[in-house]
N, C-alpha and C positions, 0 to 999 in steps of 0.2 A: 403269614408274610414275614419275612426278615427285618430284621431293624436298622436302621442305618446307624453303625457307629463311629463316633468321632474320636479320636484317639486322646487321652490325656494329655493333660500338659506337662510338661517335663518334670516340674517339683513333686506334682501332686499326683502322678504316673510312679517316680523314685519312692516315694511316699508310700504310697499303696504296698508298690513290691516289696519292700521294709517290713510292714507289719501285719502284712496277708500270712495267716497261714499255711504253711506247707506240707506235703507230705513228706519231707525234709524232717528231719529231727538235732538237735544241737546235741553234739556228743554228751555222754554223761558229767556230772558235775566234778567225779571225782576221775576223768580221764587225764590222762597227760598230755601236752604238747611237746614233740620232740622236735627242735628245732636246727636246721642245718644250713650256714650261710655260707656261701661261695664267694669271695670277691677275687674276681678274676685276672688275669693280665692287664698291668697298663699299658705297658709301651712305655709310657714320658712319667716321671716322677709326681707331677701331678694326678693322673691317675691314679696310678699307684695308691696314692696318699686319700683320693678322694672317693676310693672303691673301699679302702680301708676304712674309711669312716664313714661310710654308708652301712658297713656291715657291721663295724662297730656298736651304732646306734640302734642298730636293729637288736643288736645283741643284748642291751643295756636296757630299752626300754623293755624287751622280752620279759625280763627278770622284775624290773625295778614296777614295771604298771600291769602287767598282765600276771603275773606271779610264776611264768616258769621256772622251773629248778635250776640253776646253776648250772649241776651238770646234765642235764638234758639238752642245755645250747651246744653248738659247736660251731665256732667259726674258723674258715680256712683261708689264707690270704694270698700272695704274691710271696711275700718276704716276711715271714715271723719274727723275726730278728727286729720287727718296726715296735713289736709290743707284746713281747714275750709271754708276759702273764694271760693274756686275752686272748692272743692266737693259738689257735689247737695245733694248727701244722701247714704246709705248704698246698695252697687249692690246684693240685694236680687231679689227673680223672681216676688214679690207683686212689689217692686220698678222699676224693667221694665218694667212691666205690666203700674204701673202708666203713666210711663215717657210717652210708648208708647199711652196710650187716652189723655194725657198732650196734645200732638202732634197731634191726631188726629183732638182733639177740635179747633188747632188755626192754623193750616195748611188750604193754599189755594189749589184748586184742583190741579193743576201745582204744586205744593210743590215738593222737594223729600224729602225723609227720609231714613238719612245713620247712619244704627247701627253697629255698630264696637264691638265685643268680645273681649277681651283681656284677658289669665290667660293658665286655665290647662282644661283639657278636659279627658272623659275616656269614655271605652265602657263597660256595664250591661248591663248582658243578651241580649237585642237584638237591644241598642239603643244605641248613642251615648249624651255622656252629659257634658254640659258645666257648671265648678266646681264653685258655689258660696256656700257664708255664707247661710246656712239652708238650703234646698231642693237644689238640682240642677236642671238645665233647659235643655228640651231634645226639640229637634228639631218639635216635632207633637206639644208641649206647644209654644212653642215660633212660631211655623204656627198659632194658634188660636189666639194669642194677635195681630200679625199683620192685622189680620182681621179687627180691628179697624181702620184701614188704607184706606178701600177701594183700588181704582184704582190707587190710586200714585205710582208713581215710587219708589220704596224700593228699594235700598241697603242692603245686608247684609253679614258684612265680620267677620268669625267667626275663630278667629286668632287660636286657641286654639289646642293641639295634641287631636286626635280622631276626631276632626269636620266633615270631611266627608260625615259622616254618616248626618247632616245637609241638605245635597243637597236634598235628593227628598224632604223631608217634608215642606222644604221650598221652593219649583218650583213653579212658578206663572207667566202669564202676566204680562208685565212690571215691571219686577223684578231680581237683580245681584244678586247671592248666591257665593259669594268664600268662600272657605274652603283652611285651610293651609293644610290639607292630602287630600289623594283620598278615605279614606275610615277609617269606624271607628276602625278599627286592626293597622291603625300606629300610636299608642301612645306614641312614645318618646319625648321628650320637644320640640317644634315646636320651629322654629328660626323666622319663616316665618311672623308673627306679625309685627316685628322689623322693618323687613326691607319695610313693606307695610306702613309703617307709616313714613319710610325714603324718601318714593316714592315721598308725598307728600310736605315733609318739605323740600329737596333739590331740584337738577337743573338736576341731570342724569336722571332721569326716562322719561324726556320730549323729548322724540325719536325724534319726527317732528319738535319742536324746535317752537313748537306756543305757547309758553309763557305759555300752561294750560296742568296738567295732567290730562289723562282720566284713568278711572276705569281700562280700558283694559289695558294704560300705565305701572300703579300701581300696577296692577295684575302680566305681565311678566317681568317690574325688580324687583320686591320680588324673583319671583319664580329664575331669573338668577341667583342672588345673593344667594340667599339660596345654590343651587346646586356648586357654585364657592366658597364658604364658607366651605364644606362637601371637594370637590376637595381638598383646599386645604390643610385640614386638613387629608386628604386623608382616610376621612372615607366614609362608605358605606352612602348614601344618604336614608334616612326614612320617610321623609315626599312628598309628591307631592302634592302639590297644585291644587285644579282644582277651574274652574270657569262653572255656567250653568247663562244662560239670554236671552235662550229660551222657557224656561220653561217645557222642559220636563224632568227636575230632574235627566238629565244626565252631570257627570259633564266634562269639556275639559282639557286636562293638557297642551294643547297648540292649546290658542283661538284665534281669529283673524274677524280681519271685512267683511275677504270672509268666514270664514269656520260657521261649524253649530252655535258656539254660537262666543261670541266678537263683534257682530255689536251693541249690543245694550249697551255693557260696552265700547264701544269705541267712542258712542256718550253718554255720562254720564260724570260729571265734578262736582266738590265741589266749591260752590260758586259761584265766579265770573267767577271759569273758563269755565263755556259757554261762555258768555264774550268774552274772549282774544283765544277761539277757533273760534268763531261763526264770526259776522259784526263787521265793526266800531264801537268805540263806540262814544257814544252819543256827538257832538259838533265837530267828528273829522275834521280835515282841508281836502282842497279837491284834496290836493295830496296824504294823507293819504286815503282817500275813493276809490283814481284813485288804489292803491297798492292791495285796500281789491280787489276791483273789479278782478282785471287780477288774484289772488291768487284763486276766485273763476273760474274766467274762465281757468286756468289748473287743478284745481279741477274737470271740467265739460267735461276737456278731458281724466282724468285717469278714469272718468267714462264711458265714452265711450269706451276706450280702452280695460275697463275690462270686459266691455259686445261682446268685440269681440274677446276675449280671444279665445272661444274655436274653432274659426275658423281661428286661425294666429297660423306661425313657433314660437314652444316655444323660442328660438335664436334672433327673432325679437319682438317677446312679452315683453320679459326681457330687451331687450336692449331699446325699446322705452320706457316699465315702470321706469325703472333706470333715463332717462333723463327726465321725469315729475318731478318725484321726487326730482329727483335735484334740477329744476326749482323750485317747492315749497318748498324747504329748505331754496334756495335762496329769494325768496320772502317773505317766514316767516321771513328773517333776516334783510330784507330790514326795512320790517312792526314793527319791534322790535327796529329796530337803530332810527326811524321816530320818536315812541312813547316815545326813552328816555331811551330806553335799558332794558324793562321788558323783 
C-alpha cells in the first residue's frame, strides 16, 4: 500500500535539497571560473549607471570573495568610457560573441563559464530579447555562440524582464538557464538581477552555512527576496523567476536538489566555492581533516535516508532529516570556527 506524503515545509524542504546528496558532482577544486558580464542598454542615464554597477559588483566580488583570476572576468557595458580600466568593451552581440571564443580558446575542459545578463529585455513577435546597443540578442543567437563552448558546464543567468523566453533555446546537458520571469509576457522592470548578485556578495543566501554559495543558493534567495520586496510594497508580484539544469527547457520556479531540476545548480559554485563546499583544503591540519571526514559521513547518512524516504512514516522521515541536518549546520560551524571564521 502507498504512503501518503506530506510535502516539507519550505525551510526545511530548501534544507534538505542543500545537503542531499546528488549525482551532480562540484567541479574540480583546481577548475576555473570564466566569467562574462553583459550589462546591457539603458535607455535613461540611470540605467545606464545602474546596469554598470550591477556588473561592476558582480565583477569585484568575482575576484575579491570567490577568487576568480582577473583576467578570466570580462565585463561589457553600454559606454566604456564610464570606467575605462574595468570595462572590457562595448556589450554589443559581435562583443559577446567575441568574449565568448575568447573563452572558449583558453578554457580547460573542466572550466566553467558563467554568463551573467544585466539590463532590460522584451518580447517581438514570437521571441524574447535581451536590449543591447545595435541589434538585440535573442535566445536561438546566443544558443549558437555558446556552441563554441562544447561540453563545459555553462552558467547562464539572464537577469533581464521578458528573459524567460531564454529557457528552451538555451537547454542543454550540463548546463544552468535562470531567467528572472517564467516567461516572455512578464516585461515589467525585473528586480530579480539585484538581488542575484546580492546572493553572492553577502552572507544570507548561504542556507547550509558552508562558507560557499551555490547557484541553486543564489537562485532561491533572489527569487525570496524579490517576492518579499513586491509583499511589502504590497504590489501584485510580476516577475517569477525559474531555473531549468536539466536540460529539457523547462523551467522550475521552485528547484531543489531532490526535485526535477536544482541538483545540478546545487552542486555548481563560483570560484573557490567548490573549495569550501567540497574537502579540505590543501595543507589542512588533521583535526581540521577529522571535522571534513565526519561532515562527510552525515552527508552519507542523509543520503541514505533519502533513499529510504519512500518507504518510512513521513513523521519520522522529517524528524530524522531535521536532526542531520542540524548535525551538519553544526559541523559546518565547527569547520568554519577551525578555519578562522570563513
Amino acid at each position: 500500500m502507498s504512503r501518503l506524503r506530506v510535502p516539507l515545509s519550505p525551510a526545511l524542504a530548501l534544507a534538505a535539497g542543500l545537503a542531499l546528496a546528488s549525482p551532480y558532482r562540484a567541479a574540480p577544486q583546481d577548475a576555473r571560473t570564466h566569467l562574462i558580464i553583459v550589462a546591457g542598454i539603458g535607455g535613461e542615464p540611470r540605467y545606464v549607471q545602474a546596469f554598470y554597477e550591477m556588473g561592476a559588483r558582480l565583477a569585484e566580488v568575482a575576484v575579491s570573495r570567490w577568487g576568480i583570476r582577473p583576467g578570466d572576468v570580462t565585463l561589457l557595458a553600454e559606454q566604456p568610457a564610464m570606467d575605462a580600466e574595468r570595462i572590457d568593451g562595448r556589450s554589443t552581440k559581435e562583443a559577446i560573441d567575441a568574449a565568448i571564443r575568447s573563452v572558449s580558446g583558453r578554457a580547460g575542459p573542466a572550466d566553467q563559464v558563467f554568463l551573467t545578463l544585466i539590463g532590460h529585455g522584451s518580447y517581438q513577435g514570437s521571441e524574447g530579447r535581451f536590449s543591447l546597443p545595435g541589434p538585440d540578442l535573442t535566445g536561438a543567437e546566443l544558443s549558437v555562440m555558446l556552441l563554441q563552448l562544447g561540453g563545459r558546464r555553462v552558467i547562464v543567468a539572464n537577469t533581464s524582464s521578458a528573459s524567460g523566453d531564454f529557457v528552451k533555446p538555451l537547454a542543454a546537458p550540463n548546463r544552468i538557464v535562470i531567467t528572472a520571469t517564467k516567461s516572455g509576457m512578464e516585461r515589467n522592470e525585473a528586480r530579480f538581477g539585484r538581488w542575484f548578485i546580492e546572493a553572492f556578495a553577502g552572507e544570507s543566501a548561504d542556507a547550509d552555512k558552508d562558507g560557499a554559495v551555490s547557484l541553486l543558493e543564489a537562485f532561491d534567495f533572489a527569487r525570496t527576496e524579490v517576492a518579499r520586496a513586491y509583499e511589502q510594497e504590497k504590489k501584485l508580484l510580476t516577475e517569477h523567476a525559474v531555473l531549468d539544469d536539466n536540460g529539457d527547457g523547462q523551467g522550475s520556479a521552485d528547484p531543489g536538489a531532490d526535485k526535477v531540476d536544482g541538483r545540478l545548480a546545487g552542486a555548481t559554485f563560483l570560484g573557490k566555492g567548490a573549495a569550501l563546499a567540497g574537502g579540505p583544503p590543501p595543507g589542512a591540519s588533521p583535526e581540521l581533516r577529522a571535522l571534513y571526514a565526519q561532515k562527510q559521513e552525515i552527508e552519507k547518512q542523509i543520503a541514505a535516508l533519502r533513499a529510504a524516504r519512500d518507504t518510512m512514516d513521513t513523521g519520522r522521515y522529517e524528524q530524522q532529516l531535521e536532526k542531520l541536518l542540524v548535525d551538519l549546520a553544526l559541523k559546518n560551524q565547527e569547520i568554519r570556527r577551525l578555519e578562522g571564521g570563513r
